[in-house]
PDB file of N, CA, C and O in Angstrom, chain B, residues numbered from 101:
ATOM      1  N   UNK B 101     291.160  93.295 190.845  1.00  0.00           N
ATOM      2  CA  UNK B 101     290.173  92.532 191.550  1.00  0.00           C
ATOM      3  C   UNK B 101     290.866  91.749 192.661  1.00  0.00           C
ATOM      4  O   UNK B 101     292.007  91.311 192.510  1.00  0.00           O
ATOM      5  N   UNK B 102     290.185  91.586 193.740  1.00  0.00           N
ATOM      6  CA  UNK B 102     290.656  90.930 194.895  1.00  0.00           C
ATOM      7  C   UNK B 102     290.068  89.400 195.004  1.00  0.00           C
ATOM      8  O   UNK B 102     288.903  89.002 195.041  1.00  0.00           O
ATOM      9  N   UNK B 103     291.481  88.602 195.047  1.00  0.00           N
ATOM     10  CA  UNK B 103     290.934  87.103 194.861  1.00  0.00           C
ATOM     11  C   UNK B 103     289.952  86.254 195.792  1.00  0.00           C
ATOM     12  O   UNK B 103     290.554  85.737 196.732  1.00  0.00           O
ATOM     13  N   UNK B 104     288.958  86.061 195.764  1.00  0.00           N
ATOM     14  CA  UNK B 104     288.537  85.376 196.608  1.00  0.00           C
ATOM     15  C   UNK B 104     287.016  86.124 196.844  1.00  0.00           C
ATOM     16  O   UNK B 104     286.111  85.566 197.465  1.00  0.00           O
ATOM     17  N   UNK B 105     286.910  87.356 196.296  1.00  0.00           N
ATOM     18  CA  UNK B 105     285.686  88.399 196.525  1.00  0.00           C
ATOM     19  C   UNK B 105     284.819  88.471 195.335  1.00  0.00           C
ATOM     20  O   UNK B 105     285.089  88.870 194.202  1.00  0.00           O
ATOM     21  N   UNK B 106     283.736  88.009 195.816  1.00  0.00           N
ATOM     22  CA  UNK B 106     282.247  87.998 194.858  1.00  0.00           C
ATOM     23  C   UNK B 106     282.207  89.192 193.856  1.00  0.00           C
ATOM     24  O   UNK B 106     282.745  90.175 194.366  1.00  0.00           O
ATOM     25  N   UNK B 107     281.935  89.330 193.118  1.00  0.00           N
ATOM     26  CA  UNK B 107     281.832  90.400 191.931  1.00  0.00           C
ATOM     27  C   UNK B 107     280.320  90.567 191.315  1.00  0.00           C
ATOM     28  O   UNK B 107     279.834  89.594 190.737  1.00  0.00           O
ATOM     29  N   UNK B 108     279.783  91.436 191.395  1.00  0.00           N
ATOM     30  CA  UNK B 108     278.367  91.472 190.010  1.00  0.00           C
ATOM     31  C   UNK B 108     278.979  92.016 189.122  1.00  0.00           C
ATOM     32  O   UNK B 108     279.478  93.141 189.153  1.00  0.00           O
ATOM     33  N   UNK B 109     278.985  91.163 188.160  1.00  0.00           N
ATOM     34  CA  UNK B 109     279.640  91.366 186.415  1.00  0.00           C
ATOM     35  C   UNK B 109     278.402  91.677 185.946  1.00  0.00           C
ATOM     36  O   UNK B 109     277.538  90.913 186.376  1.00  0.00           O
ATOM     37  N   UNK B 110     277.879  92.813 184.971  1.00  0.00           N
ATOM     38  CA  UNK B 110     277.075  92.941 184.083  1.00  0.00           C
ATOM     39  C   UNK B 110     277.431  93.216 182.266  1.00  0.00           C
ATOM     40  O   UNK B 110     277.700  94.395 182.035  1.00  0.00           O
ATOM     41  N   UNK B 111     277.445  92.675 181.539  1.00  0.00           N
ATOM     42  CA  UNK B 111     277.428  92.774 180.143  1.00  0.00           C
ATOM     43  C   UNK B 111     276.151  93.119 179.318  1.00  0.00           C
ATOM     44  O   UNK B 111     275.165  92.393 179.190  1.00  0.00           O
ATOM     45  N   UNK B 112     276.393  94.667 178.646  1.00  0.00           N
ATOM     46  CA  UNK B 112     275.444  95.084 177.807  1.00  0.00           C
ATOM     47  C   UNK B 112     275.924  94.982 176.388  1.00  0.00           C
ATOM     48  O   UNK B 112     277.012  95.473 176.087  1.00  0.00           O
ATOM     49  N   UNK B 113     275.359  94.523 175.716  1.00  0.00           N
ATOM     50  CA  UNK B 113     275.323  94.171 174.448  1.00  0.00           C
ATOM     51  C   UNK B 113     274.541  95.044 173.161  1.00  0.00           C
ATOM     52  O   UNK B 113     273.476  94.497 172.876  1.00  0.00           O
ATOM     53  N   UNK B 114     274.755  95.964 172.534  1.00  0.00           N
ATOM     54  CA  UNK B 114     273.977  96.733 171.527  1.00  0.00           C
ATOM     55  C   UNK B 114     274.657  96.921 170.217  1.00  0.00           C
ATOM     56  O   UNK B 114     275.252  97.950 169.900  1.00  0.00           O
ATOM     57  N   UNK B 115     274.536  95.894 169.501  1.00  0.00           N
ATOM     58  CA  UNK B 115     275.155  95.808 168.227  1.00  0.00           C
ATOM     59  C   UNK B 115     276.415  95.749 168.519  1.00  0.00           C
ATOM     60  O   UNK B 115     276.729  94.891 169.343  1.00  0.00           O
ATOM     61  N   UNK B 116     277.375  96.523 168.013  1.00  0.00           N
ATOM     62  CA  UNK B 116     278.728  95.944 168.308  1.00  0.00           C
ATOM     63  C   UNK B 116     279.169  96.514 169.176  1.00  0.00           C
ATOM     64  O   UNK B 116     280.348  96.265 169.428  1.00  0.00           O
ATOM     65  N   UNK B 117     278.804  97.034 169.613  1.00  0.00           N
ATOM     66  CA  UNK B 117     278.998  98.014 171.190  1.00  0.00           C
ATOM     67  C   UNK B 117     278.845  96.897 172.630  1.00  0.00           C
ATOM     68  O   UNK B 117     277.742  96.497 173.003  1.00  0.00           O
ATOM     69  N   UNK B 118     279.703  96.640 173.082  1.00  0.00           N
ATOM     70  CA  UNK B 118     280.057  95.502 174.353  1.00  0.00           C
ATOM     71  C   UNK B 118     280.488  96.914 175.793  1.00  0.00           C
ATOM     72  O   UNK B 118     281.612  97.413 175.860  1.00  0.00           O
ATOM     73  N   UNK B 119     279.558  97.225 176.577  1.00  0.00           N
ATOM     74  CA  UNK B 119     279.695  97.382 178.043  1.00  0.00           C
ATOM     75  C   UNK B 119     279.995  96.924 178.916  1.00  0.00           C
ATOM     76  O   UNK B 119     278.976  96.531 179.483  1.00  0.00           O
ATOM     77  N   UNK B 120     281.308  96.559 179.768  1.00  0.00           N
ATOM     78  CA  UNK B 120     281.046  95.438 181.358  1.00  0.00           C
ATOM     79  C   UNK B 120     281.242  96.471 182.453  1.00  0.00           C
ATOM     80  O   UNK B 120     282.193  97.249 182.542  1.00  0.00           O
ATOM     81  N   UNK B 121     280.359  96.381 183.153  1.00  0.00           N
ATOM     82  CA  UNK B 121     280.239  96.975 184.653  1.00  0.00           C
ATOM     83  C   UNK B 121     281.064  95.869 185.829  1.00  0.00           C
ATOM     84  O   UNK B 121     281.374  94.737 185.457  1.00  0.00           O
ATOM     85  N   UNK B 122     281.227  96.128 186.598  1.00  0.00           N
ATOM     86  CA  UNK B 122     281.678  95.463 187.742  1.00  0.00           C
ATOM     87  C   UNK B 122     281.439  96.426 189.167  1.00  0.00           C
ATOM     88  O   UNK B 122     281.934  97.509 189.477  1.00  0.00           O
ATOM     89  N   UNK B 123     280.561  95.632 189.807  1.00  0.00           N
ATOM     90  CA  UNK B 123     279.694  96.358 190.953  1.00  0.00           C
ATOM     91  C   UNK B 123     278.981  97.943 190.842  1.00  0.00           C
ATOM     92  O   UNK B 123     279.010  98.831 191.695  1.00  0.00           O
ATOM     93  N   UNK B 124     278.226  97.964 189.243  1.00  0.00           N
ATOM     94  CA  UNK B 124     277.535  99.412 189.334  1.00  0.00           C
ATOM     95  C   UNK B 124     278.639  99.930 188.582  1.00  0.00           C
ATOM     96  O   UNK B 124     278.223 100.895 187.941  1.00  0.00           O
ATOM     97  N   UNK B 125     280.041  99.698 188.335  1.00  0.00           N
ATOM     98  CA  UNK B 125     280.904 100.716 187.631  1.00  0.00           C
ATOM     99  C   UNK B 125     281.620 100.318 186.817  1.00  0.00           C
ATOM    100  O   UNK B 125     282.520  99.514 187.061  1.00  0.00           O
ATOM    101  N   UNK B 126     281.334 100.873 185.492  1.00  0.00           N
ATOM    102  CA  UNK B 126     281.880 100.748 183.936  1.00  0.00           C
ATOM    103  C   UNK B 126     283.071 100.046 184.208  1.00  0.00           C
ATOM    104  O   UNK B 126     283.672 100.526 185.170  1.00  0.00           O
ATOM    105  N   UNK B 127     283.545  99.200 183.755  1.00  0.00           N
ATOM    106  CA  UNK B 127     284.665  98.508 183.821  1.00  0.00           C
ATOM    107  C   UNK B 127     285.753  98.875 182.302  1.00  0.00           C
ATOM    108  O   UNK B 127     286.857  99.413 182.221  1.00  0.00           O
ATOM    109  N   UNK B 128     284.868  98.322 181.303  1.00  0.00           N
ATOM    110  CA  UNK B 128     285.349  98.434 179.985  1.00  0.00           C
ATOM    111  C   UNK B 128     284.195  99.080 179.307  1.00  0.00           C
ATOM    112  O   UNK B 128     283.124  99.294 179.876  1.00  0.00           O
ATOM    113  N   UNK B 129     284.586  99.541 177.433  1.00  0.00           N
ATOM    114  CA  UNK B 129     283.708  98.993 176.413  1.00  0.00           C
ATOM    115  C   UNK B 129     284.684  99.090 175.394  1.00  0.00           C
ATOM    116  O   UNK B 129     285.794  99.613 175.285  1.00  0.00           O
ATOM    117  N   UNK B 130     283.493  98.044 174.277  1.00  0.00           N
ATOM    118  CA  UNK B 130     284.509  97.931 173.180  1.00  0.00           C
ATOM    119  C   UNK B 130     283.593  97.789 172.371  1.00  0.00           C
ATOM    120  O   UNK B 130     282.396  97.819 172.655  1.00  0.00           O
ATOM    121  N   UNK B 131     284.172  97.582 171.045  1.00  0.00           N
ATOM    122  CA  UNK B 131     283.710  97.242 169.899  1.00  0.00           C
ATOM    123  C   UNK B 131     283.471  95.631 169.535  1.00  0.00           C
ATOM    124  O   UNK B 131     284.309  95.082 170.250  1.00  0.00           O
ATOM    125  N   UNK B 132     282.978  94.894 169.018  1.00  0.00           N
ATOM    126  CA  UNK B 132     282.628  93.801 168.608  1.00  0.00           C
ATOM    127  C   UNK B 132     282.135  93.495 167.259  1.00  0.00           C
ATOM    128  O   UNK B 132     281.004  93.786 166.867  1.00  0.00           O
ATOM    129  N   UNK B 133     283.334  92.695 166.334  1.00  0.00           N
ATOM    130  CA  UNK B 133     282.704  92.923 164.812  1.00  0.00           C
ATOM    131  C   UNK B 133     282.704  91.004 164.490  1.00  0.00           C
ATOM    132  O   UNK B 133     283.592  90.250 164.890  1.00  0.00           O
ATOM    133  N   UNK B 134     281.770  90.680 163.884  1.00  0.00           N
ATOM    134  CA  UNK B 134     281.401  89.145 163.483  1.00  0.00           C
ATOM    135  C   UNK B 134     281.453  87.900 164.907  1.00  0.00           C
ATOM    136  O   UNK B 134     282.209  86.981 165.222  1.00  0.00           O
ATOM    137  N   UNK B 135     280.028  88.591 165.548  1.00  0.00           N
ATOM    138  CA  UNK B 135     279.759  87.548 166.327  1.00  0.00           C
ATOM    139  C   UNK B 135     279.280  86.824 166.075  1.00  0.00           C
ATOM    140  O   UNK B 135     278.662  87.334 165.141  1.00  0.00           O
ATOM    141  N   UNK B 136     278.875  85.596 166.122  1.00  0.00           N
ATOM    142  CA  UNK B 136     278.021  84.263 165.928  1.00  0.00           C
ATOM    143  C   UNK B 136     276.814  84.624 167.127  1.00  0.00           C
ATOM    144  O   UNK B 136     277.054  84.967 168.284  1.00  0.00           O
ATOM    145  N   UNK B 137     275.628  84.467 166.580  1.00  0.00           N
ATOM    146  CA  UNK B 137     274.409  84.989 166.978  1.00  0.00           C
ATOM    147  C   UNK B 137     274.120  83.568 167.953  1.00  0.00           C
ATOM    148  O   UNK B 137     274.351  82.419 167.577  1.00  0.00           O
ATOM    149  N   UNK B 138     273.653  83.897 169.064  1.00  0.00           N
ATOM    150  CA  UNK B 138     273.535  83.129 170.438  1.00  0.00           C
ATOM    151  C   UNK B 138     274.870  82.512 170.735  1.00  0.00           C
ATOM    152  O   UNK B 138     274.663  81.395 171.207  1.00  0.00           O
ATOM    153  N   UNK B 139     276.082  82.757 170.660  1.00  0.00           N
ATOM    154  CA  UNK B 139     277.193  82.345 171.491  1.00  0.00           C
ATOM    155  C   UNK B 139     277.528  83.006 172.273  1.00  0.00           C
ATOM    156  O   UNK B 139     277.074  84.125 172.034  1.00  0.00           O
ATOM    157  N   UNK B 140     278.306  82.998 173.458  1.00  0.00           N
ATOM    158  CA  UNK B 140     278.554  83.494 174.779  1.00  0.00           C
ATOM    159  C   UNK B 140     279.921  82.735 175.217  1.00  0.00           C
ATOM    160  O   UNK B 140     280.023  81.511 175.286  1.00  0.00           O
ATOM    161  N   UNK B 141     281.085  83.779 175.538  1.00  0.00           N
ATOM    162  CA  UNK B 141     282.103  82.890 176.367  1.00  0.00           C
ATOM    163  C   UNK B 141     282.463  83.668 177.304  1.00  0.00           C
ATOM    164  O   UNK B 141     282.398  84.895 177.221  1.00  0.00           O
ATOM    165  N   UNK B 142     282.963  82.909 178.494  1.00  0.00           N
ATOM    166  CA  UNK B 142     283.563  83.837 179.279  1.00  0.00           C
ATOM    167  C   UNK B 142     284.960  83.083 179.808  1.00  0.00           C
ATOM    168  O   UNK B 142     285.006  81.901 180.149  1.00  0.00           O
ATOM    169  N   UNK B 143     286.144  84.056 179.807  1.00  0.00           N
ATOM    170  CA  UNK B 143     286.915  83.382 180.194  1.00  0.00           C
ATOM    171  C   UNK B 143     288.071  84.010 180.893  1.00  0.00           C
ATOM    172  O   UNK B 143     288.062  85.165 180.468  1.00  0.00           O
ATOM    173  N   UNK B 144     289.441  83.839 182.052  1.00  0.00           N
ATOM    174  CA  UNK B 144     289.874  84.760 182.601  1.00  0.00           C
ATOM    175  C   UNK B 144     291.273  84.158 182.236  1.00  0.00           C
ATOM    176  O   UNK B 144     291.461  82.983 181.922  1.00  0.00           O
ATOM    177  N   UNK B 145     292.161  85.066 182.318  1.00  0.00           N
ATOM    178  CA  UNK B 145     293.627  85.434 181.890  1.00  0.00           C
ATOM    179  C   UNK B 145     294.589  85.299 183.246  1.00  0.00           C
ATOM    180  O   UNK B 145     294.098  86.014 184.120  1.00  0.00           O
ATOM    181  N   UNK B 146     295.658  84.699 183.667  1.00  0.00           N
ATOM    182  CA  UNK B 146     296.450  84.403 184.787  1.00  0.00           C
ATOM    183  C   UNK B 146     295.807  84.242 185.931  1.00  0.00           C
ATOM    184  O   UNK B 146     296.135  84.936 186.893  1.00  0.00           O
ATOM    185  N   UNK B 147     294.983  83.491 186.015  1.00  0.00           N
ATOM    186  CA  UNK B 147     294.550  82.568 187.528  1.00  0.00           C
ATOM    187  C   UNK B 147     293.127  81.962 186.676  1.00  0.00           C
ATOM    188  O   UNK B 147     293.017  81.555 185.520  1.00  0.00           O
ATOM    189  N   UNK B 148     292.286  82.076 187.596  1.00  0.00           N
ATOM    190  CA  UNK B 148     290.641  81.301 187.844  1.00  0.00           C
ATOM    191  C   UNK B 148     289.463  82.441 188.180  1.00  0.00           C
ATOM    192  O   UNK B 148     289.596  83.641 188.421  1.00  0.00           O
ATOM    193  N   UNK B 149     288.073  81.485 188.094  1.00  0.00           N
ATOM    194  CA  UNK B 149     287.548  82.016 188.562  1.00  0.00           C
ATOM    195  C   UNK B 149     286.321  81.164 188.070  1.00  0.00           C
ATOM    196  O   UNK B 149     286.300  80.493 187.038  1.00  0.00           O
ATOM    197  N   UNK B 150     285.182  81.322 189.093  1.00  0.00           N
ATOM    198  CA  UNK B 150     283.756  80.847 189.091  1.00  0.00           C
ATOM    199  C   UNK B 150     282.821  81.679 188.629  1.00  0.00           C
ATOM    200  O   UNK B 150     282.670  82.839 189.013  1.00  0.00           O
ATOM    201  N   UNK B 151     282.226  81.161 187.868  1.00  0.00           N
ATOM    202  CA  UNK B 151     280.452  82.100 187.545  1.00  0.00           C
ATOM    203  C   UNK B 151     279.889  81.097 188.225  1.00  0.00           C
ATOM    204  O   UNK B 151     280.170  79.917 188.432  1.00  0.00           O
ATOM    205  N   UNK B 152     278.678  82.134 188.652  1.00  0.00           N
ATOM    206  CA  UNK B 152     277.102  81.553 189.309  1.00  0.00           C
ATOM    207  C   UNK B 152     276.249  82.434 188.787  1.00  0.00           C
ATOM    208  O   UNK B 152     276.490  83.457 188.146  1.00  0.00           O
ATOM    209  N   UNK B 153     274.882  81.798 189.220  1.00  0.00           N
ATOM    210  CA  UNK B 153     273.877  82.962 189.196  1.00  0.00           C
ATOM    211  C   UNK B 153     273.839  83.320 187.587  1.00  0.00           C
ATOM    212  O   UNK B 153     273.158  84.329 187.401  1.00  0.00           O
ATOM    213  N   UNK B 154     274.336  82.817 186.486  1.00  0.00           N
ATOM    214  CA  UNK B 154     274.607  83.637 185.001  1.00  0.00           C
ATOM    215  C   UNK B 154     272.983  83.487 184.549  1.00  0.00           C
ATOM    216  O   UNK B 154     272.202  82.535 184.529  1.00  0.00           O
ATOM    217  N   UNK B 155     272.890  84.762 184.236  1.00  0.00           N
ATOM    218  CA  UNK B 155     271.704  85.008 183.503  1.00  0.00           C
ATOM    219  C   UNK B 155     271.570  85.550 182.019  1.00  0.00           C
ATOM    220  O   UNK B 155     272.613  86.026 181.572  1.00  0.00           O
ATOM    221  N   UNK B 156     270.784  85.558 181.416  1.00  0.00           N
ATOM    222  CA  UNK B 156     270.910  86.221 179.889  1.00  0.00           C
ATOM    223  C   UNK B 156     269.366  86.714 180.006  1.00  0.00           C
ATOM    224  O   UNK B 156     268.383  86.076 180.381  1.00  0.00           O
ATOM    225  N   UNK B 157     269.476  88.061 179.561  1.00  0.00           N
ATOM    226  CA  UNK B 157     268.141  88.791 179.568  1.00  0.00           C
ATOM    227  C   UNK B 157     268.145  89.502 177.998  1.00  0.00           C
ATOM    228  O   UNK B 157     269.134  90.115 177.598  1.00  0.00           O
ATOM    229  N   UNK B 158     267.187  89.374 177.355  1.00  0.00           N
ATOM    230  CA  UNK B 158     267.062  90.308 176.132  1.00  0.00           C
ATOM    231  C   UNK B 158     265.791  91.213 176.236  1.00  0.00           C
ATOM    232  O   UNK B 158     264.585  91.026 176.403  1.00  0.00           O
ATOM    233  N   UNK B 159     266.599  92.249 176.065  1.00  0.00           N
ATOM    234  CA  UNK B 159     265.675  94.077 176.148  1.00  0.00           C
ATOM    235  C   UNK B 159     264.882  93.982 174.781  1.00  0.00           C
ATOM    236  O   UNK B 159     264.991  93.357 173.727  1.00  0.00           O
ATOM    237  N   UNK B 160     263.932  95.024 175.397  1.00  0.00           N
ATOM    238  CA  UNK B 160     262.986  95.201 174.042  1.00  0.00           C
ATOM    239  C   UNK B 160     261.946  94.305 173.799  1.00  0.00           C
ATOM    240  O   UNK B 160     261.243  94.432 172.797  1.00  0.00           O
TER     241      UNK B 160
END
C-alpha cells in the first residue's frame, strides 16, 4: 500500500470465513474461530493509519 493514498477496505464476514477486499480486489481470507458477537477491531502493523466513512451493514 502506498502511504498517504485513500483505500476502500471492505470486510465480509460469514461465519468463520473473514474476506478483505481492497479497491474491488480480494486482498486476504481467513478463518475466524471464537469471536465475541458485536466486537470489531481494526488495527495496523509498522506505521499508521486513519478510518473514515466506517460502516457496518448486516445481509439478510
Amino acid at each position: 500500500m502506498v502511504p498517504g493514498r485513500p483505500y476502500e477496505i471492505k470486510v465480509f464476514i460469514d461465519g468463520t470465513i473473514c474476506e478483505i477486499y481492497v479497491d474491488e480486489s480480494i486482498a486476504m481470507s481467513a478463518r475466524m474461530y471464537d469471536i465475541p458477537r458485536g466486537k470489531l477491531g481494526l488495527f495496523v502493523s509498522q506505521g499508521h493509519a486513519g478510518f473514515s466513512e466506517v460502516r457496518i451493514n448486516a445481509r439478510g
